[in-house]
N, C-alpha and C positions, 0 to 999 in steps of 0.2 A: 870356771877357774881361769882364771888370767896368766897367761905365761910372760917372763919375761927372758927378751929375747931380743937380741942387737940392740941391746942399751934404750930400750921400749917394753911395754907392758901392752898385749896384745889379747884380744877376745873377740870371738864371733856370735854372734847372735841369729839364732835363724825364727823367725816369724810363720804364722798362719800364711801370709799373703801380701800383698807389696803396700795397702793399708795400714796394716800393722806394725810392720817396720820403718814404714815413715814417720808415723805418730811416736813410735820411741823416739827414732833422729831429733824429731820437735824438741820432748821432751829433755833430752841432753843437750840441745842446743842452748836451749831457756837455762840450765846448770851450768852448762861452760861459762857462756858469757856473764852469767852472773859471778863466777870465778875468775872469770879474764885470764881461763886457759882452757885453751882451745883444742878439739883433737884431730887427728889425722882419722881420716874414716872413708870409704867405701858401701857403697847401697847397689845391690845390682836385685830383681827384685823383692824376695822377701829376707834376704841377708843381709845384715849389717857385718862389718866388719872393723874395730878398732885400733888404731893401734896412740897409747899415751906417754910423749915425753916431754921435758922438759928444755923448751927449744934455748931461754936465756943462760940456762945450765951447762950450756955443751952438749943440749940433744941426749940425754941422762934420765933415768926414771929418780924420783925427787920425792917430796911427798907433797906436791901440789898433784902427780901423777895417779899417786896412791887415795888421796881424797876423793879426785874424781872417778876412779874406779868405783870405790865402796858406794859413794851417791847413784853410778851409774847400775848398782847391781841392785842397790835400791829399789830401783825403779821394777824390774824383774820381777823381787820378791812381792810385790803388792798385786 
């Protein structure tokens, strides 16, 4: 579940092992940029950690935010 929180939507993900959680990173890399929004994130190593706002917005969760959430959790549920 995604909290939001200081004007961000925030979620962690913890992984098998630093493998694993890299190969997500990729894959949401390849989805931002193909959205051309980008997110604030942290990897130390099998944690990710997110956080998604809306930078031309005033730093605001938006629903470019909310998109990339849902694709991001996508990724999860497979």
């Amino acid at each position: 579940m995604w909290e939001q929180t200081n004007h961000q939507l925030y979620k962690k993900f913890i992984f098998n092992d630093f493998s694993e959680a890299f190969a997500f990173m990729v894959r949401v890399a390849l989805i931002a940029e193909a959205m051309n929004h980008h997110p604030k994130w942290t990897n130390v190593w099998n944690t990710v950690e997110i956080w998604l706002s809306t930078h031309d917005a005033g730093d605001v969760v938006t629903d470019k935010d909310i998109k990339l959430s849902q694709k991001i959790d996508a990724l999860i549920s497979h």
